[in-house]
C-alpha positions as CSV (number, residue, x, y, z in Angstrom):
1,X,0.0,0.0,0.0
2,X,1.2,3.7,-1.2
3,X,1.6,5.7,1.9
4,X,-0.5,8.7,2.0
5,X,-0.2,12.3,0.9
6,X,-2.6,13.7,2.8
7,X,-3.9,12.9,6.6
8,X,-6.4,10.6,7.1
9,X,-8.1,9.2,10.5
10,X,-5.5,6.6,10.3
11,X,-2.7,7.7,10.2
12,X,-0.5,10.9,9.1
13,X,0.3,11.7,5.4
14,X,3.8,11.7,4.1
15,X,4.0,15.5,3.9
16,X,3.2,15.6,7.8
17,X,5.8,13.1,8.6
18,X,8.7,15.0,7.0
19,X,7.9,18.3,8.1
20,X,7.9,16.7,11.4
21,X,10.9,15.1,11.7
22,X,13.1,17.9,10.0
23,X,11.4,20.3,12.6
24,X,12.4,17.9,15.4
25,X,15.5,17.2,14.1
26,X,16.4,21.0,13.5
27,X,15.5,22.3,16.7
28,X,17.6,19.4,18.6
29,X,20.2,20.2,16.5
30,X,19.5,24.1,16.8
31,X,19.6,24.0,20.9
32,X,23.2,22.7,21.5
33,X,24.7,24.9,18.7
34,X,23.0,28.1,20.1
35,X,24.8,27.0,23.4
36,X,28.1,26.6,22.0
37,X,27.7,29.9,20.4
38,X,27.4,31.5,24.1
39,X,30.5,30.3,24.8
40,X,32.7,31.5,21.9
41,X,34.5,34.6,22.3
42,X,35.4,37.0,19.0
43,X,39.1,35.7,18.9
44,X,37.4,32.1,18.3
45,X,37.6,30.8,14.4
46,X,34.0,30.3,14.6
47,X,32.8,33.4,16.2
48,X,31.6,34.4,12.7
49,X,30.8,31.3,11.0
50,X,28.4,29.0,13.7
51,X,26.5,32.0,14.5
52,X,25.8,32.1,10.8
53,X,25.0,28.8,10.5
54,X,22.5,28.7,13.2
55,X,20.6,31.9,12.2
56,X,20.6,30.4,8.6
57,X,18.8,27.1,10.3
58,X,16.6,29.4,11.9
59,X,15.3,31.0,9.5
60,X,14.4,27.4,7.1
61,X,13.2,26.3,10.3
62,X,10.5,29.4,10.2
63,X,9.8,28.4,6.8
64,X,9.3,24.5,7.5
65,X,6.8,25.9,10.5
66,X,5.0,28.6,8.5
67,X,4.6,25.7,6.0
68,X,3.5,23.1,8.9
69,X,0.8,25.2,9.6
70,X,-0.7,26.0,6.4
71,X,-0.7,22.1,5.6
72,X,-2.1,21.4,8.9
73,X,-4.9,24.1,8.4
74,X,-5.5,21.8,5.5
75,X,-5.5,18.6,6.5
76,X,-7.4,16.9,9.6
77,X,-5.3,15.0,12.0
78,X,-5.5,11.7,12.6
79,X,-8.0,10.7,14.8
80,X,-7.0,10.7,18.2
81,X,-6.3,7.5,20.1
82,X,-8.8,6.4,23.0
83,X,-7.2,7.9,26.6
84,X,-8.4,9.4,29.9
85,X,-9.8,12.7,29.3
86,X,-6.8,14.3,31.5
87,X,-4.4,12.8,29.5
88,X,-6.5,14.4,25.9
89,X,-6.2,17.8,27.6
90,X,-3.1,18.0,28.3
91,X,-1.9,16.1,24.6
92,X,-4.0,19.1,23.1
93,X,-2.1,21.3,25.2
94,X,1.5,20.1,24.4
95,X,0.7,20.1,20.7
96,X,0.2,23.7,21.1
97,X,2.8,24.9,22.9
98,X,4.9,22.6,20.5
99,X,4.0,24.5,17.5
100,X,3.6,28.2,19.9
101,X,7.0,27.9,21.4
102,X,9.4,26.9,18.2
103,X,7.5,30.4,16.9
104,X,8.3,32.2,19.7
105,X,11.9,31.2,19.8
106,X,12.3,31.9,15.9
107,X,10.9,35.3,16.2
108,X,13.2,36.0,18.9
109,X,15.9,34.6,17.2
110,X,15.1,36.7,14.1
111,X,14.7,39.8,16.4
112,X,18.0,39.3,17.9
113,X,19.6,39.1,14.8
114,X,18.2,42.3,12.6
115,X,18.3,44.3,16.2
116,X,21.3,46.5,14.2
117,X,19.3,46.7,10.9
118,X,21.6,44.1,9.1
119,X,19.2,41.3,7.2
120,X,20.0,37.4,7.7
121,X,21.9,35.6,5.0
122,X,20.5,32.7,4.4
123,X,23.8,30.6,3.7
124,X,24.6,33.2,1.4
125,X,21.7,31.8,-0.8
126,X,19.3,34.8,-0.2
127,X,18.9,37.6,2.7
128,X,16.0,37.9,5.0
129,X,15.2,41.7,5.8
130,X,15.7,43.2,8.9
131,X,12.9,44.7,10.6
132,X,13.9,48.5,12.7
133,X,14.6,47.5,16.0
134,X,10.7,47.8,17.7
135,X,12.4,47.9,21.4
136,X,14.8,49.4,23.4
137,X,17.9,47.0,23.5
138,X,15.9,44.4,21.8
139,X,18.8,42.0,20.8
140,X,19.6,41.7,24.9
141,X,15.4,41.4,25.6
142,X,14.7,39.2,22.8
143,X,18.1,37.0,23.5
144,X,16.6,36.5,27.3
145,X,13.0,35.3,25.6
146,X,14.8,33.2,23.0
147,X,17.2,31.4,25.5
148,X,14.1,30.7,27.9
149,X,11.5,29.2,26.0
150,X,14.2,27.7,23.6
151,X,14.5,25.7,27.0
152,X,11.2,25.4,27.9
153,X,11.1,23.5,24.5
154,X,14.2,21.1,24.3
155,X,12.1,20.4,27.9
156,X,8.7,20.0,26.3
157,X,10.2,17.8,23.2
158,X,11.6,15.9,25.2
159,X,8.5,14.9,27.1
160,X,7.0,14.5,24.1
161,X,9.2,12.2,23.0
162,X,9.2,10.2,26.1
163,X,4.8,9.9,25.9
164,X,5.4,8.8,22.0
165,X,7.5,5.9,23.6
166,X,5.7,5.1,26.6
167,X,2.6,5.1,23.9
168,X,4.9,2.6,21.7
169,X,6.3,0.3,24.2
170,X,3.5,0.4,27.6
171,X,0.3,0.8,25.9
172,X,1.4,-0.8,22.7
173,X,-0.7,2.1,20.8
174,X,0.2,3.2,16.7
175,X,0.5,6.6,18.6
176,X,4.5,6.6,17.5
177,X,4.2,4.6,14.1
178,X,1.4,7.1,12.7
179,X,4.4,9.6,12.8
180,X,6.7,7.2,11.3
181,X,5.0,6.2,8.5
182,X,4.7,2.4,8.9
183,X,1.0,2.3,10.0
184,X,-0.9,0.2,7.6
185,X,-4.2,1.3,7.4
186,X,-6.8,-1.5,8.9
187,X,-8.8,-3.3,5.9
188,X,-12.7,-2.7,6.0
């Protein structure tokens, strides 16, 4: 069986999937490298190129969320798996944050970055525009908000990852293979 483009109550299409998991794998990837960027001083080698990198990342990583939530505007999720209301509730409300706080730390990272009205190359494909600075010291304010819930997500995803496998390997649910793409749709 062709796996699906679109969503269906079964299971998630193939565009779903890979947005996903280059999200996921992005911002996992993104968290560490903005650390190691804290830490490098302007006589290191990298002081000019990581940063570059990471802002670069940032800003395809706004893209692949701008264009997660158009296709999720379009497409209905799978139907939810049977679980204790409590547990729905706060599923509902960690899929939120998890598309609310990766926003949040991209804006911030963006904010940070054009706070001296230079634009972000994009590895020297294309540059984004800079914005005028809309605060007073805005790179320090917006580096405090992008650190923090940059944390508060690593924390969240993390979680999230943990339910997915507690789904998997306690309840013995399709919550983890629906994301995966080897859910075979039941036969009517």
């Amino acid at each position: 069986m062709a796996l699906p483009i679109k969503d269906n109550p079964h299971t998630f299409g193939i565009p779903s999937i890979l947005i996903h998991w280059l999200i996921a794998l992005g911002i996992i990837g993104m968290y560490p490298l903005g650390l190691y960027i804290d830490t490098l001083t302007y006589y290191d080698p990298e002081y000019q190129t990581v940063p570059a990198w990471h802002k670069s990342i940032g800003m395809i990583l706004l893209a692949l969320l701008a264009l997660r939530m158009v296709w999720r505007s379009m497409n209905r999720a799978p139907t939810p798996l049977p679980q204790p209301r409590g547990l729905q509730l706060a599923t509902k409300a960690v899929h939120l944050l998890l598309y609310l706080l990766p926003l949040i730390t991209l804006i911030s990272g963006y904010m940070i970055s054009t706070a001296d009205g230079r634009p972000i190359s994009v590895f020297n494909w294309f540059d984004v525009p800079a914005l005028s600075a809309v605060i007073d010291n805005q790179e320090d304010l917006a580096g405090e908000v992008h650190y923090w819930v940059a944390t508060l997500m690593i924390g969240l995803a993390g979680l999230h990852a943990l339910a997915a496998l507690k789904h998997h390997f306690i309840n013995k649910d399709q919550t983890l293979i629906r994301m995966t793409s080897l859910y075979k749709e039941p036969h009517s």
